[in-house]
MOPAC internal coordinates of N, CA, C and O (Angstrom, degrees):
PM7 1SCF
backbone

  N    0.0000 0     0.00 0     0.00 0    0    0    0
  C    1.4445 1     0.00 0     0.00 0    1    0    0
  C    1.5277 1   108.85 1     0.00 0    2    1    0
  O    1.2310 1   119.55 1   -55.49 1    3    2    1
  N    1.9478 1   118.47 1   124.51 1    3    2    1
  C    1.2429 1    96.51 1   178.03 1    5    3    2
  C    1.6414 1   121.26 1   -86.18 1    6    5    3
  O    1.2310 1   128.94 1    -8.91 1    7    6    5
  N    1.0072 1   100.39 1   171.09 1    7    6    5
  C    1.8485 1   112.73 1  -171.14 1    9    7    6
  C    1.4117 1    99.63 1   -66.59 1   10    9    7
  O    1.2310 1   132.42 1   -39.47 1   11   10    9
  N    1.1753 1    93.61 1   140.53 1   11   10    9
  C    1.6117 1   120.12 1  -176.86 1   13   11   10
  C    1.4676 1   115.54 1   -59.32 1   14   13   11
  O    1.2310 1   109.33 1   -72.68 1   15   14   13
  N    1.5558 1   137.59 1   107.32 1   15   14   13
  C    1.2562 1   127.66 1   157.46 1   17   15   14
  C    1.1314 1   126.95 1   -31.51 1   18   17   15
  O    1.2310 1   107.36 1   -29.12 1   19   18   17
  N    1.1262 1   141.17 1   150.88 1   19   18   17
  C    1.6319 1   162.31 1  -143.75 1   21   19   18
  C    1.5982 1   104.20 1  -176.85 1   22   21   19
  O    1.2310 1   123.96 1   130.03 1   23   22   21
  N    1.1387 1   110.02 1   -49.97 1   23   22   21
  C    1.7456 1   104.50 1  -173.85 1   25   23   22
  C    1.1428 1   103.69 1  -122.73 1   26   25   23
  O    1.2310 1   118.23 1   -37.71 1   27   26   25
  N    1.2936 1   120.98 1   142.29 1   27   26   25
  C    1.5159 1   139.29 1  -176.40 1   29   27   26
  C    1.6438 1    98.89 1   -72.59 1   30   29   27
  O    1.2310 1   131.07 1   -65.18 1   31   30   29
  N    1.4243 1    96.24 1   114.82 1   31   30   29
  C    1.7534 1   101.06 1   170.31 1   33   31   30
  C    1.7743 1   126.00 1   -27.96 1   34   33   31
  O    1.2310 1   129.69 1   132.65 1   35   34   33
  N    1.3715 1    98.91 1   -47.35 1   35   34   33
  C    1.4183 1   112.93 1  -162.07 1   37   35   34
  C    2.0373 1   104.88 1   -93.33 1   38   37   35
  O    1.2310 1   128.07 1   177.30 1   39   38   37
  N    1.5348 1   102.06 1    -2.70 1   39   38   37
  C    1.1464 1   114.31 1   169.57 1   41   39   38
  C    1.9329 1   119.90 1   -87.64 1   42   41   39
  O    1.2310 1   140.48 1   139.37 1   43   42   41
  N    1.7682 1    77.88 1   -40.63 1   43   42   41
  C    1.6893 1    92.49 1  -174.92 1   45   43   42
  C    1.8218 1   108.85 1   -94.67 1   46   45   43
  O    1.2310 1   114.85 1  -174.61 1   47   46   45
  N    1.2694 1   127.37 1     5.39 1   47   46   45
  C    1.5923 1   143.15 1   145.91 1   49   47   46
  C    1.5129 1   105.72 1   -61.31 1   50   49   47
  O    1.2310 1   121.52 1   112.69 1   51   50   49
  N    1.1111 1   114.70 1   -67.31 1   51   50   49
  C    1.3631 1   126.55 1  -165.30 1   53   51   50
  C    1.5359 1    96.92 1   -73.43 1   54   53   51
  O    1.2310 1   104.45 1   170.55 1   55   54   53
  N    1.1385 1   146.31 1    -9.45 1   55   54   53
  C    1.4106 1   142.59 1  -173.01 1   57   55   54
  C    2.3551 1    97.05 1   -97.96 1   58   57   55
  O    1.2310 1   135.17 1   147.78 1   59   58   57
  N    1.2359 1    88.25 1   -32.22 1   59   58   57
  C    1.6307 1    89.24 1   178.59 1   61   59   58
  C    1.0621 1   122.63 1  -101.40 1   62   61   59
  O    1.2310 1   122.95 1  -177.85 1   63   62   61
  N    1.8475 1   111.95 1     2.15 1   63   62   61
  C    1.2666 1   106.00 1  -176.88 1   65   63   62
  C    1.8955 1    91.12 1  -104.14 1   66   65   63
  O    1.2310 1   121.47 1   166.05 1   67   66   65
  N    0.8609 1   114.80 1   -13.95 1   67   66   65
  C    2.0032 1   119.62 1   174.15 1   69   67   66
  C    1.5539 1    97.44 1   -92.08 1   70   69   67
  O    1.2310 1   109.96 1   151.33 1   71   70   69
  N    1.2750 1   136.45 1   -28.67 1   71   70   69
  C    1.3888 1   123.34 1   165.97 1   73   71   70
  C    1.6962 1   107.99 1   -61.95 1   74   73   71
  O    1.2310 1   126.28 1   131.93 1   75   74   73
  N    0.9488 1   105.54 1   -48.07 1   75   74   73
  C    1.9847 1   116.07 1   178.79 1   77   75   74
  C    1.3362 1    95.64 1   -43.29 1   78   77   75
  O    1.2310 1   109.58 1   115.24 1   79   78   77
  N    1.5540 1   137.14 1   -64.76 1   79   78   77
  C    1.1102 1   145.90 1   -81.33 1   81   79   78
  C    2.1191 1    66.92 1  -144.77 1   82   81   79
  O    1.2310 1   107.67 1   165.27 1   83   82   81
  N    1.0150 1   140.61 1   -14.73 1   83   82   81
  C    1.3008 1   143.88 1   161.01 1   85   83   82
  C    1.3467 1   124.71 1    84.17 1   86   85   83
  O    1.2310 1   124.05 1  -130.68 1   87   86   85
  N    1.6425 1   109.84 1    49.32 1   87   86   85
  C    1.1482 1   150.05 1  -177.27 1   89   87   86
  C    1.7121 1   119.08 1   -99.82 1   90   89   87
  O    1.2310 1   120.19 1  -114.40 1   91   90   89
  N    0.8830 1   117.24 1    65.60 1   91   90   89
  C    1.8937 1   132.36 1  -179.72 1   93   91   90
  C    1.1491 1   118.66 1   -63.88 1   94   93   91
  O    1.2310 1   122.11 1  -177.87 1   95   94   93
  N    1.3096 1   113.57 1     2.13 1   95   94   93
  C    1.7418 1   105.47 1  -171.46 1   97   95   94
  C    1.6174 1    89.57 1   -62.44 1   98   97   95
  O    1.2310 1   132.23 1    -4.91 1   99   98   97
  N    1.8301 1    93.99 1   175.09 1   99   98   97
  C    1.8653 1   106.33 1  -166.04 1  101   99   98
  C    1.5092 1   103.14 1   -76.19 1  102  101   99
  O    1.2310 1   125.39 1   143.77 1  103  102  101
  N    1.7799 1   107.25 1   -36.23 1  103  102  101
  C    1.2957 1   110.54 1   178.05 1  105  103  102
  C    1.4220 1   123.40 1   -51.48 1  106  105  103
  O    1.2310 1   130.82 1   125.58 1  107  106  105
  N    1.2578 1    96.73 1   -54.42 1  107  106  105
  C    1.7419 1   109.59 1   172.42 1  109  107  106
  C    1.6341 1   120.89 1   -43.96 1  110  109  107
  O    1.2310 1   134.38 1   130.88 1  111  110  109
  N    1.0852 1    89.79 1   -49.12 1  111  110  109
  C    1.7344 1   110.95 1  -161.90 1  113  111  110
  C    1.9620 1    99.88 1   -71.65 1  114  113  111
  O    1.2310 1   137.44 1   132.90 1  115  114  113
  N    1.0308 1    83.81 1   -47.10 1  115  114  113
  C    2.0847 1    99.54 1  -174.88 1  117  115  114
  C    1.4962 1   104.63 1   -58.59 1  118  117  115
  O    1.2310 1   123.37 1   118.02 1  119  118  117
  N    1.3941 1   111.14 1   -61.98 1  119  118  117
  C    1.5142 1   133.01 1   169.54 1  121  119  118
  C    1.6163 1   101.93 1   -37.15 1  122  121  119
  O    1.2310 1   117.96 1   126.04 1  123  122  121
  N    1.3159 1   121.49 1   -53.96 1  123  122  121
  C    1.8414 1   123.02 1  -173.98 1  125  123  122
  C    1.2437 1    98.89 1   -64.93 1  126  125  123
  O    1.2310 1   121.26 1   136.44 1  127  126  125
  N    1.5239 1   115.20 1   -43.56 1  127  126  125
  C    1.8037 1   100.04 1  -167.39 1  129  127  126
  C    0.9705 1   119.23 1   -75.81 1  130  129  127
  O    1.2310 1   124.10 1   142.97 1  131  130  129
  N    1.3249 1   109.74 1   -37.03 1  131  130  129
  C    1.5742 1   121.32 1   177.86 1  133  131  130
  C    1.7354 1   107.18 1   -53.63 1  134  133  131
  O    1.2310 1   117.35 1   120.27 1  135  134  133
  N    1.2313 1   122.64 1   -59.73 1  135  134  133
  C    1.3240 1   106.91 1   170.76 1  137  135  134
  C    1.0955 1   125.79 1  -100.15 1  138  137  135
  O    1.2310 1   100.84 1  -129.37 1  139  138  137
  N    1.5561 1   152.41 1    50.63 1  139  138  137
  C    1.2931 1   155.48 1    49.94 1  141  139  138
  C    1.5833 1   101.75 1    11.41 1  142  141  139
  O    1.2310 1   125.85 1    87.00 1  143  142  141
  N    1.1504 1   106.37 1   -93.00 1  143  142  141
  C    1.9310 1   121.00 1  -156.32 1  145  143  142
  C    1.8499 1    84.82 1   -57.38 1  146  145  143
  O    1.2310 1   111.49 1   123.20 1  147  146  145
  N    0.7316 1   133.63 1   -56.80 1  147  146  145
  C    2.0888 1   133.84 1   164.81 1  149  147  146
  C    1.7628 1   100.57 1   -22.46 1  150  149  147
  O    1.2310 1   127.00 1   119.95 1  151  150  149
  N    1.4583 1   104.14 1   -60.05 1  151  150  149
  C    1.6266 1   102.19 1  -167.32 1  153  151  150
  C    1.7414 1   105.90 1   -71.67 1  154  153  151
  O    1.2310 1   123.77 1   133.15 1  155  154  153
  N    1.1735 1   110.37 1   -46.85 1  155  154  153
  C    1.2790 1   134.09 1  -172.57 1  157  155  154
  C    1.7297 1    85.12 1   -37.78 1  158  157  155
  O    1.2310 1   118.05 1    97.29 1  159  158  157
  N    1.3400 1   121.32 1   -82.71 1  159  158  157
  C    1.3607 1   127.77 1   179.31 1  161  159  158
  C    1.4987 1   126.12 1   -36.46 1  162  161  159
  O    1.2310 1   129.26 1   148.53 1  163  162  161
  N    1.3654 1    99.75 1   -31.47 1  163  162  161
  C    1.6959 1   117.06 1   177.05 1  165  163  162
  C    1.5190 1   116.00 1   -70.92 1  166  165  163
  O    1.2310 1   122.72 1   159.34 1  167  166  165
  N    1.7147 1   112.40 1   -20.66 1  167  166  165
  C    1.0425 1   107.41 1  -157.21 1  169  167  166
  C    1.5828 1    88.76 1  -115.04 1  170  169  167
  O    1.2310 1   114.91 1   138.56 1  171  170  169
  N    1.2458 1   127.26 1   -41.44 1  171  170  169
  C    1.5291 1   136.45 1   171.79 1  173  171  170
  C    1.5546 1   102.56 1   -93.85 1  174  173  171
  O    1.2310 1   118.37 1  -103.26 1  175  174  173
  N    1.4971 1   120.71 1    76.74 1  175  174  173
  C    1.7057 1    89.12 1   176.22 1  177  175  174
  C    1.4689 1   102.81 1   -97.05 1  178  177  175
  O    1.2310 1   125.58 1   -17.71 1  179  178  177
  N    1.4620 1   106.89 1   162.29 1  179  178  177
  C    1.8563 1   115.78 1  -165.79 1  181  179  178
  C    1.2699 1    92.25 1   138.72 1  182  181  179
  O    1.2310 1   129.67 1   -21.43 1  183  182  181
  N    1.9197 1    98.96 1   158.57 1  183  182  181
  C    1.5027 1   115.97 1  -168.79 1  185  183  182
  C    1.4856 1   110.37 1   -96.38 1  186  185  183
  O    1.2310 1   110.27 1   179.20 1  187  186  185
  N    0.8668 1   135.88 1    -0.80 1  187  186  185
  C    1.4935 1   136.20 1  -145.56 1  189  187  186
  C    1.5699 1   105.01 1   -99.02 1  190  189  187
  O    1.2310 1   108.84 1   179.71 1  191  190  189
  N    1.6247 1   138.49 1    -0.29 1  191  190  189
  C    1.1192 1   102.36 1   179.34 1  193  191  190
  C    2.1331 1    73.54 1  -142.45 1  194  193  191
  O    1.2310 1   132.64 1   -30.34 1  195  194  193
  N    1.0614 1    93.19 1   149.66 1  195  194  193
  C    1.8708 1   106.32 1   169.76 1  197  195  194
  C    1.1039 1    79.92 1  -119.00 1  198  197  195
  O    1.2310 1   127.61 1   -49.31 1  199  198  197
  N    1.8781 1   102.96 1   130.69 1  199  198  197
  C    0.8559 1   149.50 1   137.38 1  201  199  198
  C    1.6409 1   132.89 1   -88.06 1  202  201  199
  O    1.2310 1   121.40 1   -82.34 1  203  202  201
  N    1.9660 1   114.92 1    97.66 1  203  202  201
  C    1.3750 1   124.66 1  -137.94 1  205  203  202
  C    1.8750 1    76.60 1  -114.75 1  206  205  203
  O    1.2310 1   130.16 1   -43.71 1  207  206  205
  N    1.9525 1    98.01 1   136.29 1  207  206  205
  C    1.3915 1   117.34 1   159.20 1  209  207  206
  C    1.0602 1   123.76 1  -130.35 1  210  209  207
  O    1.2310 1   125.05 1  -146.58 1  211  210  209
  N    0.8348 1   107.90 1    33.42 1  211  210  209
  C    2.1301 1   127.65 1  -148.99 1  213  211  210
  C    2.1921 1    81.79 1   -59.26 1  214  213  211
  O    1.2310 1   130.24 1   -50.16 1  215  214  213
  N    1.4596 1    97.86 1   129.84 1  215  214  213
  C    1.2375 1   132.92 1    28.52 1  217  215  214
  C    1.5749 1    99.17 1  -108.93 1  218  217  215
  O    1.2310 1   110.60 1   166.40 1  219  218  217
  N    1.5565 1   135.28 1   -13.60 1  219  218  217
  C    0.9061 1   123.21 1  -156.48 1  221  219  218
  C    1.5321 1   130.73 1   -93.05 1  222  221  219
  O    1.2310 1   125.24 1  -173.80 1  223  222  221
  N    1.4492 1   107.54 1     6.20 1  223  222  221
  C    1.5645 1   142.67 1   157.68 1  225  223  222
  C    1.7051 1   120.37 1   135.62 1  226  225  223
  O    1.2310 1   126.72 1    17.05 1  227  226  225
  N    1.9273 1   104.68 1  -162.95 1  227  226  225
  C    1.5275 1    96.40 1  -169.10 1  229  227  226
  C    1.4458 1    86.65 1  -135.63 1  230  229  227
  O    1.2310 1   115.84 1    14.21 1  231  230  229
  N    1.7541 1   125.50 1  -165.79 1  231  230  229
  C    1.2772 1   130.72 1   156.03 1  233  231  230
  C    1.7406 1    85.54 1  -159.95 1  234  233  231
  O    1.2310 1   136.89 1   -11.26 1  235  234  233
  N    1.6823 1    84.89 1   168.74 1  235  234  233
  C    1.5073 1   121.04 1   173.51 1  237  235  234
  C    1.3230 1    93.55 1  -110.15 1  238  237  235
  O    1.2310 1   128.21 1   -47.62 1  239  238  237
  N    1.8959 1   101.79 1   132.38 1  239  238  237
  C    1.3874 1   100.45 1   172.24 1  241  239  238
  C    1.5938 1    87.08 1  -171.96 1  242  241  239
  O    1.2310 1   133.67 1    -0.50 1  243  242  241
  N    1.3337 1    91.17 1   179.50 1  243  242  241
  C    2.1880 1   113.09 1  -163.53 1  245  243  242
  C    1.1030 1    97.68 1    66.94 1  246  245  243
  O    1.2310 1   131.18 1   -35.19 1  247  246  245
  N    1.5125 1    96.04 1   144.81 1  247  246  245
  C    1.5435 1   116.40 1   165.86 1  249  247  246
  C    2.0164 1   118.52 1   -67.09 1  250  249  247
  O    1.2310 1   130.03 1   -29.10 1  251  250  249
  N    1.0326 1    98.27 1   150.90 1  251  250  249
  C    1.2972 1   101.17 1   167.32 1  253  251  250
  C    1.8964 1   107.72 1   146.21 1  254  253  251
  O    1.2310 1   121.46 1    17.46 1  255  254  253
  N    1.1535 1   114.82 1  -162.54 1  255  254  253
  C    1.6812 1   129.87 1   164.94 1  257  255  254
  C    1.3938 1   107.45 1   -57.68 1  258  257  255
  O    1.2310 1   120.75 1   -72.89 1  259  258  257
  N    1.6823 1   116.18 1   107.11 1  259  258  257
  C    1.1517 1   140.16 1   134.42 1  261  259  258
  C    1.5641 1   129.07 1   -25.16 1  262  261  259
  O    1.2310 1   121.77 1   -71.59 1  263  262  261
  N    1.6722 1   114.21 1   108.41 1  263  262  261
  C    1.1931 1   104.00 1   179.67 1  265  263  262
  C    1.4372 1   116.93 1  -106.47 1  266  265  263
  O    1.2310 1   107.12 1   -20.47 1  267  266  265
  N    1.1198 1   141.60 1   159.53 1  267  266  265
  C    1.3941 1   149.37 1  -128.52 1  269  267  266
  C    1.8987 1   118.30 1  -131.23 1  270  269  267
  O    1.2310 1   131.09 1   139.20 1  271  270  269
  N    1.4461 1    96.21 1   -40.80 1  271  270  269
  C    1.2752 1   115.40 1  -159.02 1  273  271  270
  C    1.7672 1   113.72 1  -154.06 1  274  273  271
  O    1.2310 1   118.32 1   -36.02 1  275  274  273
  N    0.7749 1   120.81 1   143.98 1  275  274  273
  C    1.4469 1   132.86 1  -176.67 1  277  275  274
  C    1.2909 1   104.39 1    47.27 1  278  277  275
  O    1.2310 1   128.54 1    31.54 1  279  278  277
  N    1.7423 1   101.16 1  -148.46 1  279  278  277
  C    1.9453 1   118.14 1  -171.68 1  281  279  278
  C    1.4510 1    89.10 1   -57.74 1  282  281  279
  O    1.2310 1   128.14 1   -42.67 1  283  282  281
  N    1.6363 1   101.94 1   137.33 1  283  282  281
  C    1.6711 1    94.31 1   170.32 1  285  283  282
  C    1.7835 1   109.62 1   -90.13 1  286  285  283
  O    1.2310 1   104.51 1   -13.13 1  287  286  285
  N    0.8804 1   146.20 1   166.87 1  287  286  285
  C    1.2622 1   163.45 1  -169.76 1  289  287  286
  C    1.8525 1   120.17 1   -54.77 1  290  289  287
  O    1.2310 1   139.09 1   135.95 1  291  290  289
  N    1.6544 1    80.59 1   -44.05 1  291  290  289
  C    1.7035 1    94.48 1   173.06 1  293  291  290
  C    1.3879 1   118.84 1  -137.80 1  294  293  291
  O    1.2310 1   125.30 1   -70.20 1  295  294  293
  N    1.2785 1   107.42 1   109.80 1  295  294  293
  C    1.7233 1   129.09 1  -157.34 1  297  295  294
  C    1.7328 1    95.48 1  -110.79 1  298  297  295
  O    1.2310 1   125.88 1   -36.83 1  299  298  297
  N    1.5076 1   106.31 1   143.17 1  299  298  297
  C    1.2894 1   119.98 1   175.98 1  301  299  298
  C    1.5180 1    96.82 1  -143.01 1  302  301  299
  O    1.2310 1   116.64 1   -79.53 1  303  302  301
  N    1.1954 1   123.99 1   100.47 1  303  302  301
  C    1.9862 1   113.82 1   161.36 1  305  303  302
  C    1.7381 1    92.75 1  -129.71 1  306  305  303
  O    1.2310 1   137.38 1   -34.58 1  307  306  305
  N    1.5694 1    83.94 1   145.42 1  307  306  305
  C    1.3650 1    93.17 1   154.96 1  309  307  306
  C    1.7984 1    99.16 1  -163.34 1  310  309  307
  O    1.2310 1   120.75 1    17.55 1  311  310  309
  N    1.2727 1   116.18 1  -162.45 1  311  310  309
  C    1.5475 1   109.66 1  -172.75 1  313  311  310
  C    1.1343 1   116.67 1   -78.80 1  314  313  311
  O    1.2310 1   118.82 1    15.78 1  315  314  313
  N    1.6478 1   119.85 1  -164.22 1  315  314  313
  C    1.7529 1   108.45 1  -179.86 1  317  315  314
  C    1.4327 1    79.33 1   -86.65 1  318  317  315
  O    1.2310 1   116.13 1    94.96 1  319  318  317
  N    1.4831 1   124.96 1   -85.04 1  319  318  317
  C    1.3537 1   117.57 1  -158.98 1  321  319  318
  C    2.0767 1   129.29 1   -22.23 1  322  321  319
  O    1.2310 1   122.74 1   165.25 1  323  322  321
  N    1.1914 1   112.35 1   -14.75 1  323  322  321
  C    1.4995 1   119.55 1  -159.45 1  325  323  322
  C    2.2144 1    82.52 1  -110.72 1  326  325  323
  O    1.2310 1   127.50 1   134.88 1  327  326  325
  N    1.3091 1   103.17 1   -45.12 1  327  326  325
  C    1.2018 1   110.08 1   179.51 1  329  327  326
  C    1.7489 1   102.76 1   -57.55 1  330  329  327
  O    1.2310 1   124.31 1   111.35 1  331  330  329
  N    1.3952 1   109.34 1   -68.65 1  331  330  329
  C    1.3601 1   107.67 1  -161.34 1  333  331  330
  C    1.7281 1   112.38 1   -63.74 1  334  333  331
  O    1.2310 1   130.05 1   144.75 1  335  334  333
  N    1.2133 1    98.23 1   -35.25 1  335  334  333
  C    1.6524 1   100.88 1   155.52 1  337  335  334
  C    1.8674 1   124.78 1   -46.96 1  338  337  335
  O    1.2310 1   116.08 1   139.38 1  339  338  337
  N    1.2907 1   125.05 1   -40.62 1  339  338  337
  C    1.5058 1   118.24 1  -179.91 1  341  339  338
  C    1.2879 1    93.96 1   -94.39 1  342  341  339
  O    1.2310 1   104.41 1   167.43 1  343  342  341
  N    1.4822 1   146.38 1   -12.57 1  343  342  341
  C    1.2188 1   123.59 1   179.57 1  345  343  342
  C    1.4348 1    97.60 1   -91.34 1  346  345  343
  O    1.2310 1   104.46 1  -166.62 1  347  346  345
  N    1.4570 1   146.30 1    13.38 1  347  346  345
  C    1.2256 1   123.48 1   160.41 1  349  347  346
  C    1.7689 1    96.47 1  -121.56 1  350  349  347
  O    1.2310 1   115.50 1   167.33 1  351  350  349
  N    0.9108 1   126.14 1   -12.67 1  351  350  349
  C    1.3321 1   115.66 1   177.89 1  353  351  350
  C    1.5696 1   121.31 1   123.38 1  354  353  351
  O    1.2310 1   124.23 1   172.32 1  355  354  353
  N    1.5301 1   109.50 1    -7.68 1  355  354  353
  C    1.4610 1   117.91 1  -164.60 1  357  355  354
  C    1.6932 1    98.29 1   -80.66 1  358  357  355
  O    1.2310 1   113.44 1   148.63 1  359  358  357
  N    1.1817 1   130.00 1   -31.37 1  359  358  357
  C    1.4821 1   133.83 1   165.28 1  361  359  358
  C    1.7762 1   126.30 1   -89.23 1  362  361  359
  O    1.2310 1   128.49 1   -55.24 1  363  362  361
  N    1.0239 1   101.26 1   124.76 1  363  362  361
  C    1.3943 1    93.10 1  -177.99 1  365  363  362
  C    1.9095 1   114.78 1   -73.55 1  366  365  363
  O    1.2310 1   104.45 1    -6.58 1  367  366  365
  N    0.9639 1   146.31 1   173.42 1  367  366  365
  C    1.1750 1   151.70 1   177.32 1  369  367  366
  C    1.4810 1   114.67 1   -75.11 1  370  369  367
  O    1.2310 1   128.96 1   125.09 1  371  370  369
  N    1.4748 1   100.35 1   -54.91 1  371  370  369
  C    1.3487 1   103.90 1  -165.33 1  373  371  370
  C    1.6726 1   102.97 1   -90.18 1  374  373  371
  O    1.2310 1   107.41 1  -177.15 1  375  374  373
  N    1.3033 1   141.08 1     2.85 1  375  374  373
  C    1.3369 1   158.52 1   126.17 1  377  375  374
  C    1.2387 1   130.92 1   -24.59 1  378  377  375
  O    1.2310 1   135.00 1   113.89 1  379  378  377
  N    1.4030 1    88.58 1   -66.11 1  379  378  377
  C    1.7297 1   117.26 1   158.41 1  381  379  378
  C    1.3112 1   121.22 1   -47.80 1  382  381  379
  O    1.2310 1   116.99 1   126.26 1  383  382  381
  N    1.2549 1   123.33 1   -53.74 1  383  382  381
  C    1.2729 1   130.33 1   179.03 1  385  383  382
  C    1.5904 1   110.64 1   -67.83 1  386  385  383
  O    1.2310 1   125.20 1   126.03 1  387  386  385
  N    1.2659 1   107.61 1   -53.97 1  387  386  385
  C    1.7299 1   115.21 1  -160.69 1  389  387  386
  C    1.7733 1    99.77 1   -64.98 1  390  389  387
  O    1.2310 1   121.49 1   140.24 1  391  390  389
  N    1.1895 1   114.75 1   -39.76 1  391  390  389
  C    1.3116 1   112.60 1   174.26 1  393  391  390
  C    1.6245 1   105.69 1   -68.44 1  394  393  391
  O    1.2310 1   111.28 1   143.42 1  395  394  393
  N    1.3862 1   134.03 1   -36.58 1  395  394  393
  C    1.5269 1    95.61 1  -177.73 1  397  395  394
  C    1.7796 1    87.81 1   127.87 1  398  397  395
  O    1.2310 1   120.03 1   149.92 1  399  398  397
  N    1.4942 1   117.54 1   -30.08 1  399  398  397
  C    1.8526 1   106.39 1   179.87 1  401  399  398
  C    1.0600 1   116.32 1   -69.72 1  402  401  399
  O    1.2310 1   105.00 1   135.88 1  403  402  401
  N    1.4814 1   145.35 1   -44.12 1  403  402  401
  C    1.4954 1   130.27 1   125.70 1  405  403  402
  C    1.1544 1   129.25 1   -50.75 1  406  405  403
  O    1.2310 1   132.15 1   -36.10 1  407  406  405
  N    1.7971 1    94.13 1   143.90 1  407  406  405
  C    1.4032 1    95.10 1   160.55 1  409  407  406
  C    1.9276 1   101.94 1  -146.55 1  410  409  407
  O    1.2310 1   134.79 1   -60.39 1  411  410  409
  N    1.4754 1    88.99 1   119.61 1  411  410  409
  C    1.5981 1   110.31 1  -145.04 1  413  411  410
  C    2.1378 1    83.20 1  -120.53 1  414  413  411
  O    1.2310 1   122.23 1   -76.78 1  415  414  413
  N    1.5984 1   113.34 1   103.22 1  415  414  413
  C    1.3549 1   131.80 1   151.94 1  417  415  414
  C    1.2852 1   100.32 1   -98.25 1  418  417  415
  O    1.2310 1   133.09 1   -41.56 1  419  418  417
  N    2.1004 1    92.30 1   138.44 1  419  418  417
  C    1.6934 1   123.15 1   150.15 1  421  419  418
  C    1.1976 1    90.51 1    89.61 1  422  421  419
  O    1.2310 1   130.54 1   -18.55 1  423  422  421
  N    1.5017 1    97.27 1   161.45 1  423  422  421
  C    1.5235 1   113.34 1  -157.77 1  425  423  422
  C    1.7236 1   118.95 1  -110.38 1  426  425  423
  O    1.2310 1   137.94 1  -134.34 1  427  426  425
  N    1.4570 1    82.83 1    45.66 1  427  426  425
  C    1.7333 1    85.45 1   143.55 1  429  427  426
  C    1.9478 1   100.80 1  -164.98 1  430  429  427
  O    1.2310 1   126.32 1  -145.52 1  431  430  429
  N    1.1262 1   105.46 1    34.48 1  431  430  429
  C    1.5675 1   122.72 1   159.84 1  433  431  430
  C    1.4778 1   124.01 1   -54.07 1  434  433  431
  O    1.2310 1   126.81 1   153.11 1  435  434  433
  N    1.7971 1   104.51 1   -26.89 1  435  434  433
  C    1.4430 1   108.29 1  -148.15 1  437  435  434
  C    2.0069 1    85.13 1   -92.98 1  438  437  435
  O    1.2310 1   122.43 1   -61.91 1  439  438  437
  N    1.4698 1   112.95 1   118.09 1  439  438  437
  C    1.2842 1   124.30 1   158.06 1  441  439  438
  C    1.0216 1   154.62 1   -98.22 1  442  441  439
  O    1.2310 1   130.32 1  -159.67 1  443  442  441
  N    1.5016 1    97.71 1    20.33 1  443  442  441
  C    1.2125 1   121.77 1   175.11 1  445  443  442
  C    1.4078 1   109.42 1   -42.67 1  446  445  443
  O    1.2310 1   114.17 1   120.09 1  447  446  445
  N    1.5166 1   128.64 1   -59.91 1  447  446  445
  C    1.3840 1   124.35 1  -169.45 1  449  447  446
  C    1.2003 1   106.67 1   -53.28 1  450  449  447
  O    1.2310 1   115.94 1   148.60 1  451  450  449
  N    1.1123 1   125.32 1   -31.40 1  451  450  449
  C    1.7976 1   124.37 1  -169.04 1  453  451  450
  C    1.1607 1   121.16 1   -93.64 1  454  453  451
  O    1.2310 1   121.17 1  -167.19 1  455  454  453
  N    1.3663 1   115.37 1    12.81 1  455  454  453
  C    1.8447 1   121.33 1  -179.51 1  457  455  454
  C    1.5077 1   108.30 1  -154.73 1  458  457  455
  O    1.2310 1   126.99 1   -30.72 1  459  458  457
  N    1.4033 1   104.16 1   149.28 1  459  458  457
  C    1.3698 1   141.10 1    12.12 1  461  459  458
  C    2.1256 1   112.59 1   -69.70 1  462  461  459
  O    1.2310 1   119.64 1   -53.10 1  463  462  461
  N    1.1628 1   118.30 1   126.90 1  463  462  461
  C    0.9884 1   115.02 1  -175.80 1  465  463  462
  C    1.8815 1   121.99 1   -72.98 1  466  465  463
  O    1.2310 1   104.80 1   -75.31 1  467  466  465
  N    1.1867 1   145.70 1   104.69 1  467  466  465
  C    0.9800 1   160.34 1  -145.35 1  469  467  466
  C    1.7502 1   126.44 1   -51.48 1  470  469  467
  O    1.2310 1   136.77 1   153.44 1  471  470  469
  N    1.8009 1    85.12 1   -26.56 1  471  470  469
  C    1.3456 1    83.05 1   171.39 1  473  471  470
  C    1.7509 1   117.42 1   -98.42 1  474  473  471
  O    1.2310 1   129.73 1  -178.49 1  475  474  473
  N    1.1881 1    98.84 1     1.51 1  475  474  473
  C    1.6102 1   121.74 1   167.50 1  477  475  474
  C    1.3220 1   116.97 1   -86.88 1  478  477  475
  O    1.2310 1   122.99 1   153.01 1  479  478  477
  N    1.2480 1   111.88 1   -26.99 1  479  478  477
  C    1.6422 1   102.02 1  -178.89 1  481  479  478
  C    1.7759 1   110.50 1   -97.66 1  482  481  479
  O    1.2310 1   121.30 1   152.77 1  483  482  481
  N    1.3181 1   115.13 1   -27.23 1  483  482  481
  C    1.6577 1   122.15 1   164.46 1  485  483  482
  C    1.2269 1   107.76 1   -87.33 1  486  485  483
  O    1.2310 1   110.03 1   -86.19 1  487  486  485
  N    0.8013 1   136.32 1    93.81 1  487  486  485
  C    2.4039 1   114.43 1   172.98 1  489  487  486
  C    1.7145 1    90.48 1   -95.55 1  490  489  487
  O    1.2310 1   135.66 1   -40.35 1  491  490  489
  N    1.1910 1    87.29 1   139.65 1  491  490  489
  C    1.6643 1   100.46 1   158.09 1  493  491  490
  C    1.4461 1   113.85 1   -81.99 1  494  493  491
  O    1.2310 1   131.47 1     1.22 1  495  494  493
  N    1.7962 1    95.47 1  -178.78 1  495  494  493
  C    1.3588 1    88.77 1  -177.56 1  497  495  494
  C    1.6012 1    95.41 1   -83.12 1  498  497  495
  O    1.2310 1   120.10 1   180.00 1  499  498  497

């Protein structure tokens, strides 16, 4: 089942195409992650890995074993800026990691295959 909209596509385009464009306000920035971490789910949907942007949110996504209760198994946080960077492509993944801006537990954490995510790296108008 895919993950539930929250942000209007053509709201959360326009939030990553003014983040590109070097626009940081919180609104802006919150608005990108939020639909980033939206597509992210759209494109991997499944419970098995949280994906953490605190402050500006998380999702459940990839297939696999459902967790229930406490730390889930496969954790991904890192900031918006390091975030909004691999969801359009300006950060590499494995970059991300080796430096320390992720920090991606359990073995199906690694998202490389799923980023930069596509509707993040083109936005329409």
């Amino acid at each position: 089942m895919p993950a539930r909209r929250r942000t209007d596509p053509a709201a959360g385009r326009a939030a990553v195409a003014a983040w590109l464009g070097g626009d940081t306000s919180r609104a802006v920035v919150t608005t990108a992650v939020r639909f980033t971490l939206e597509e992210l789910a759209d494109v991997a949907p499944g419970n098995s890995v949280e994906v953490r942007v605190p402050p500006a949110g998380a999702v459940q996504a990839v297939a696999g074993p459902r967790h229930t209760r406490g730390t889930p198994p496969n954790v991904v946080e890192t900031d918006v800026a390091t975030w909004l960077g691999l969801a359009t492509g300006h950060v590499a993944w494995t970059d991300a990691v080796a430096s320390g801006r992720v920090s991606a537990s359990g073995e199906r954490a690694d998202l490389s295959a799923l980023l930069p995510l596509q509707a993040a790296r083109r936005p329409r108008p």
